[in-house]
C-alpha positions in Angstrom: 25.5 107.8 73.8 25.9 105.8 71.1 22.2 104.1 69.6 21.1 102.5 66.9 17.1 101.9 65.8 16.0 98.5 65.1 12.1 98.2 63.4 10.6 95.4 64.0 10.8 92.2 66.8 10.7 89.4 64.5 13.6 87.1 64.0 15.9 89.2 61.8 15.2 92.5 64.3 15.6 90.7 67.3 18.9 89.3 65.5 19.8 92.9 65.0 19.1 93.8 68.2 21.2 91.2 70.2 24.3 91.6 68.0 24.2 95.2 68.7 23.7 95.3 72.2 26.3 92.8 72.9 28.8 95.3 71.5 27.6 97.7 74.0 25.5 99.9 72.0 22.2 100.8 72.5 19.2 99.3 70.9 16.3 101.2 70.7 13.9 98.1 69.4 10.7 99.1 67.7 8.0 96.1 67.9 3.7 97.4 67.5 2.5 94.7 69.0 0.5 94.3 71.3 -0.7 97.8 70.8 -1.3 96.5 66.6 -1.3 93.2 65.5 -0.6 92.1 61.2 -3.2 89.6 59.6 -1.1 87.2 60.5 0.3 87.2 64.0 -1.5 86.8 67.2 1.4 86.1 69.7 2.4 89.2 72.3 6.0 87.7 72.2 8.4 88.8 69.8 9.9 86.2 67.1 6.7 85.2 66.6 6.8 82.1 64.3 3.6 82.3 62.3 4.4 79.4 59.5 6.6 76.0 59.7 8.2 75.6 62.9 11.0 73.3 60.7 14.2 75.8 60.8 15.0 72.9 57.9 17.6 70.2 57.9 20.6 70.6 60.7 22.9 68.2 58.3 25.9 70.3 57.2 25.5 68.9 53.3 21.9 70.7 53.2 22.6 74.3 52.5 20.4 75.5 55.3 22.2 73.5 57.5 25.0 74.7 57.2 24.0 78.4 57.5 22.9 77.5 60.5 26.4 76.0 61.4 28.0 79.6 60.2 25.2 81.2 62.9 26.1 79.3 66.0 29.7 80.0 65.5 28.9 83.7 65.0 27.3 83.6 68.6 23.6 83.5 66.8 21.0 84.3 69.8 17.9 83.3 67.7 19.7 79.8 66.8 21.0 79.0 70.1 17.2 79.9 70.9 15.7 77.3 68.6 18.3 74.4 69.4 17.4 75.2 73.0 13.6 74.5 72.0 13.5 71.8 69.4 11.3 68.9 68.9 11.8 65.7 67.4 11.7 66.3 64.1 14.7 63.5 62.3 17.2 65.6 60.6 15.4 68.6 60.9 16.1 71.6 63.5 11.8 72.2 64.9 11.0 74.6 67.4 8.3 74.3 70.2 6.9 77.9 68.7 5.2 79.5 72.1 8.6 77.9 73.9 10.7 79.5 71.2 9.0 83.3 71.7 8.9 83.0 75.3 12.9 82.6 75.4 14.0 85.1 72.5 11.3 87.9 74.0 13.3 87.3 77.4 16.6 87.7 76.2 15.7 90.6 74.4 13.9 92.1 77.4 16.3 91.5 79.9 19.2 92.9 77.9 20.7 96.7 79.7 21.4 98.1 76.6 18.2 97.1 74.4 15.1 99.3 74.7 12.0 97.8 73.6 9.1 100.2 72.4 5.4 99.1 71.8 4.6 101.1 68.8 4.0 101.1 65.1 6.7 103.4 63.1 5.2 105.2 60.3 8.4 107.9 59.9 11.8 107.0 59.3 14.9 109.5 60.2 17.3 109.4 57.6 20.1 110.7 59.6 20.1 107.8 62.4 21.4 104.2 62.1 18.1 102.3 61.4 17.6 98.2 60.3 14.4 98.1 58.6 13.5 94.2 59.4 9.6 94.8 60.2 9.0 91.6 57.7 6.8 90.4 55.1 3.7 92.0 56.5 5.2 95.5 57.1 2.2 97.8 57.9 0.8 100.0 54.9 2.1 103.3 56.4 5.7 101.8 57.0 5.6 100.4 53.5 4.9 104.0 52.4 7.5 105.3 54.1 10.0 102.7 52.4 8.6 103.5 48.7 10.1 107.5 50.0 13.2 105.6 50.9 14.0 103.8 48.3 12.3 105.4 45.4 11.0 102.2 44.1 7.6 100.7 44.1 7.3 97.1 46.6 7.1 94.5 45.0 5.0 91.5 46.6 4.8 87.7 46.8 2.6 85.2 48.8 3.5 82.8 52.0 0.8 80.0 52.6 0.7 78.4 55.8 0.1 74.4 56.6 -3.3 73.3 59.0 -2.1 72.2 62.4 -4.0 69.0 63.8 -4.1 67.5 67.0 -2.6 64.1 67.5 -5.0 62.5 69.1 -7.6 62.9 66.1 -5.1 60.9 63.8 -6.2 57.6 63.2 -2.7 55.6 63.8 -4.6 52.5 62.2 -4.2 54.0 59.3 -0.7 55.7 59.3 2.8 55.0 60.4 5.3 56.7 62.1 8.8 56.9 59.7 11.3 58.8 57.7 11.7 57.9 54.1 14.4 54.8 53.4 14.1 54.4 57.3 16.7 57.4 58.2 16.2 59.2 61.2 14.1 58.3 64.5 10.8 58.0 62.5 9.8 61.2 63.8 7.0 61.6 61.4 3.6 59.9 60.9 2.9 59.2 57.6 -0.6 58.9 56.0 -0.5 56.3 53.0 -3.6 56.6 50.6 -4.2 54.2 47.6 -4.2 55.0 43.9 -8.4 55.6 43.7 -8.1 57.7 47.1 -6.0 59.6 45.7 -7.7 60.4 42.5 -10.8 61.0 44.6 -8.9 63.3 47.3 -7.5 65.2 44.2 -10.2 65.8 42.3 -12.0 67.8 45.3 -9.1 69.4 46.0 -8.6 71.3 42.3 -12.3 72.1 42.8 -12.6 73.2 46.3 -13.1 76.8 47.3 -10.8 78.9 47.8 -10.3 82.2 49.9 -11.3 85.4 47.5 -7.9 87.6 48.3 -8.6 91.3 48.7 -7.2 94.0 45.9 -4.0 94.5 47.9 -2.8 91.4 47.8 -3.7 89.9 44.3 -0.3 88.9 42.6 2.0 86.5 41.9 2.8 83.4 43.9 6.1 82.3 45.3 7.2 79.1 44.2 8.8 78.1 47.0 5.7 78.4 49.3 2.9 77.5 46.9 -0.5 76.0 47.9 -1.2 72.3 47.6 -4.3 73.4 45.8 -2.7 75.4 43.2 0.0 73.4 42.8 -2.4 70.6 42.3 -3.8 72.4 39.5 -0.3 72.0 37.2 -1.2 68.5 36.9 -3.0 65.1 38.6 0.6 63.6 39.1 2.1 67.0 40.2 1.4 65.9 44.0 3.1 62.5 44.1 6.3 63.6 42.7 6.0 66.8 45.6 4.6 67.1 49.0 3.0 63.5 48.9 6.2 61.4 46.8 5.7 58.0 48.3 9.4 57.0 48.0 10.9 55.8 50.2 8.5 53.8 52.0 6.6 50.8 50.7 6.0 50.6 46.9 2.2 49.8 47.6 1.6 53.1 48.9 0.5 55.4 45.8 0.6 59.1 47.7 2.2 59.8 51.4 1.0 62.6 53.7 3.6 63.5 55.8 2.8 65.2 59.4 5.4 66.9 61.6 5.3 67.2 65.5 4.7 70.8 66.1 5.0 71.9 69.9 7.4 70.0 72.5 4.2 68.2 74.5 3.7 66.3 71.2 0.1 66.6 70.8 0.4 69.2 67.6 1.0 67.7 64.3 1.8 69.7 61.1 0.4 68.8 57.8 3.8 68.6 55.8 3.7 71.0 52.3 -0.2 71.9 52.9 0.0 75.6 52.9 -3.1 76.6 51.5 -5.4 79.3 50.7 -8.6 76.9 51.0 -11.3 78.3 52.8 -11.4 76.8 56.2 -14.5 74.5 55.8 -12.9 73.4 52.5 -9.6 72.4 54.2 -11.6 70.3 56.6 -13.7 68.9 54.4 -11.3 67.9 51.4 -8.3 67.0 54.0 -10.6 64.7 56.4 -10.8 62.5 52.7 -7.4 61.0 54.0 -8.1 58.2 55.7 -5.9 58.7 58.6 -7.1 62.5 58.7 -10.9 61.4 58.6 -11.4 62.4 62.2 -8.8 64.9 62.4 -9.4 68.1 65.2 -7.7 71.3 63.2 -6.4 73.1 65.7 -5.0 76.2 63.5 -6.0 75.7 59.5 -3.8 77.0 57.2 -3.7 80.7 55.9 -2.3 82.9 53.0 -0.8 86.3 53.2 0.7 89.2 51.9 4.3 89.2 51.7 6.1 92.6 50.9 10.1 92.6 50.2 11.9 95.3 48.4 13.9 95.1 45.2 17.1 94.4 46.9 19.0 93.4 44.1 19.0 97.2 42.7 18.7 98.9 46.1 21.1 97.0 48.5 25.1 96.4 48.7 26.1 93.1 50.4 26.0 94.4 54.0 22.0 95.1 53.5 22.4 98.8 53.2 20.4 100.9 51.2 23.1 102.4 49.6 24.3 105.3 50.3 22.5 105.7 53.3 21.8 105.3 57.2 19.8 102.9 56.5 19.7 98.7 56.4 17.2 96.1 55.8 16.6 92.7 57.6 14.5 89.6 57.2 12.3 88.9 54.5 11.8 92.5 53.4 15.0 91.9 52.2 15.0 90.0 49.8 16.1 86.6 51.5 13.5 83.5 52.4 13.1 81.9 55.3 13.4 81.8 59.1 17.1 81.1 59.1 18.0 83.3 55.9 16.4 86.2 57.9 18.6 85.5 61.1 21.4 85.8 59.1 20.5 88.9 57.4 20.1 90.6 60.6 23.1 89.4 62.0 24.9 91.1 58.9 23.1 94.2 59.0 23.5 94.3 63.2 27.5 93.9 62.2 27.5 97.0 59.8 25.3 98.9 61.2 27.7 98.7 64.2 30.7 99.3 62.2 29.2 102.6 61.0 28.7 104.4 64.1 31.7 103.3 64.6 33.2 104.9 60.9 35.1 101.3 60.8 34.9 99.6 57.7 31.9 97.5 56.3 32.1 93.4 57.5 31.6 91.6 54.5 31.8 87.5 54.5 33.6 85.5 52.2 31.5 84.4 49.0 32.2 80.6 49.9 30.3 81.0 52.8 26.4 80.0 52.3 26.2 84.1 54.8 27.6 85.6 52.2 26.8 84.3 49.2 23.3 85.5 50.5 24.4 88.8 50.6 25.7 88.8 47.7 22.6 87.2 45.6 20.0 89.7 46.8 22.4 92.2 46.4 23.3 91.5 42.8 21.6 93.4 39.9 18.8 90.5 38.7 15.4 92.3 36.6 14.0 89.1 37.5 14.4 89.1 41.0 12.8 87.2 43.4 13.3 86.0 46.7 16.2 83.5 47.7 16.7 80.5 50.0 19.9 79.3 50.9 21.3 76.7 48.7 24.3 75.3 47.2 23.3 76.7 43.8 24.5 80.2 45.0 28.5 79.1 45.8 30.8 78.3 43.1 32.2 75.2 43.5 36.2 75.1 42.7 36.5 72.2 41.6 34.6 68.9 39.9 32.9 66.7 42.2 30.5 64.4 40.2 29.3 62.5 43.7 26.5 65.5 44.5 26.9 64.4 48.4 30.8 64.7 48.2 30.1 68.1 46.9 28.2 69.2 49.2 30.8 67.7 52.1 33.5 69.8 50.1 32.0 72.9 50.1 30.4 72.6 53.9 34.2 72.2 54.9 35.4 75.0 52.9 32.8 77.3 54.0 33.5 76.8 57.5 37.2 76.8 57.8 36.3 80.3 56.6 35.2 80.8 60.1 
């Protein structure tokens, strides 16, 4: 019989594991919890979403978006998942995160030819078919196991998570619900503050304590997920051209907080480019100083992690195989960043890894797609490496479009008649 290993239940391995099974191979799936849980995850279900539940914008001129496009029409499980579990959330694809678990851990399960197993790896056969995609908090004795493998040292960045409050503890009086130059449904309340609240809420928040990170984990921070508090520090006008721009709304308003609904019921709220590293009596006290937030009821404040990827870039070809080996790599661990750039990445690996038990040929996909110019970034010798989004920045554009929307329209359309 035909099999293939899959490490790791998160939402590249459970990717992996669909893909593969569908072409009637079988999956033996990997997943430690419940029997060992990371720092950061507490759900039993696999795909546990442990940061934003905003999968990002669903317009096809938003890079993201259209990644997500390339995924449905390569039979995605995890994306048909989320679409099936949104919430309101205006242009933006947000999942109902315990709704979103509940489905993709009972596909998985209920699949003949997938095999779940409740146990942390430590050992990895060289000689089977194995995706790696056990995520940014890979346990230390897996992480050993991959400095063996790939004869390189791990290299780590940080992930900060935003505070959760309940709706019901927002004082509408003093927000509005509304999406910036009135697009959308107005899915989001906004929380205005004037010029000297501002000043006031900012100068706490530079000064407030902060989490003292433990030796494993002190490092560099990725700029794409940075705290408010540290971004903050760059500079007192840093915040209103970021997370809290007020355009879009009324000119009066000097600094917006935005908050996004966060579970299906609509009685969650998510504090919009908060992640944080505050401690937790520091995020209430310092974030209750916006008015609309003065009574709010945290239901989950924010966190900060270890993030662990490898240097892909050196140690990966564009079908996310260690080269040279039985092995493949899936998910943040990568090299790629984000929920939907890790989908993808174990949707490629799930292909290859097919096509080699098969001894077919590699699937590669075309460099005008957003899926593989993915590939191809993190797989592309860079000594300054670090982790990658999708965006438009990583697809040449053929011709000269000055109109950045047209642009965008072009190359959405060329990248999916590629499909």
């Amino acid at each position: 019989m035909k099999e293939i290993i899959v490490i790791g239940g998160g939402l590249a391995g459970c990717e992996a594991a669909y893909q593969i099974a569908k072409r009637g191979i079988h999956v033996k799936l990997y997943e430690m919890k419940p029997i060992k849980f990371s720092p950061a995850h507490s759900n039993e279900n696999m795909a546990e979403i442990v940061c934003s539940n905003s999968f990002k914008s669903n317009n096809l001129t938003n890079a993201c978006g259209l990644l997500k496009e390339e995924l449905r029409r390569l039979d995605s499980l995890l994306i048909r998942c989320a679409d099936a579990t949104k919430v309101p959330a205006g242009q933006a694809l947000a999942v109902d995160r315990e709704k979103f678990a509940e489905m993709v851990s009972a596909e998985i399960k209920a699949n003949p030819n997938i095999e779940v197993i409740n146990e942390e790896v430590s050992k990895i056969d060289d000689d089977k078919i194995t995706i790696i995609a056990t995520g940014p908090l890979t346990s230390d004795a897996l992480s050993e196991e991959i400095a063996r493998l790939t004869g390189s040292e791990k290299l780590f960045f940080y992930d900060a998570a935003a505070p959760i409050v309940s709706k019901e503890s927002i004082n509408m009086e003093k927000a509005f619900t509304a999406d910036r130059y009135g697009k959308g449904e107005s899915d989001y309340i906004n929380c205005p503050m004037t010029k000297e609240e501002y000043e006031a809420f900012y100068n706490e928040l530079i000064n407030a304590e902060v989490v003292t990170l433990h030796n494993f984990e002190k490092g560099g921070l990725f700029e794409g997920c940075m705290p408010i508090e540290e971004m903050a520090r760059r500079g007192s006008q840093t915040l209103t051209y970021g997370p809290l721009k007020p355009v879009g709304f009324d000119k009066k308003y000097y600094a917006v907080v935005q908050l996004r609904q966060d579970n299906a019921e609509d009685t969650l709220y998510n504090m919009v480019g908060f992640q944080t590293n505050l401690k937790f009596g520091e995020q209430a006290r310092v974030f209750k100083m916006i008015p609309a937030l003065e009574n709010a009821e945290f239901i989950k404040y924010g966190v900060m992690h270890r993030n662990t990827y490898i240097n892909s870039s050196e140690l990966l070809d564009n079908t996310y195989n260690l080269k040279g080996t039985n092995i493949y790599f899936a998910g943040q661990i990568s090299g790629v960043e984000g929920y939907v750039e890790s989908i993808a990445s174990g949707l490629v690996a799930a292909l290859n890894a097919v096509q080699k038990i098969n001894e077919e040929a590699p699937i590669t996909f075309h460099a005008e797609t957003v899926i593989g110019a993915l590939a191809n970034y993190i797989s592309t010798p860079n000594k300054d490496f670090q982790p990658m989004n999708a965006n438009f920045g990583i697809l040449n554009c053929d011709r000269k479009i000055k109109n950045k929307i047209e642009k965008y329209e072009y190359l959405a359309n060329r990248s999916l008649n590629h499909f």
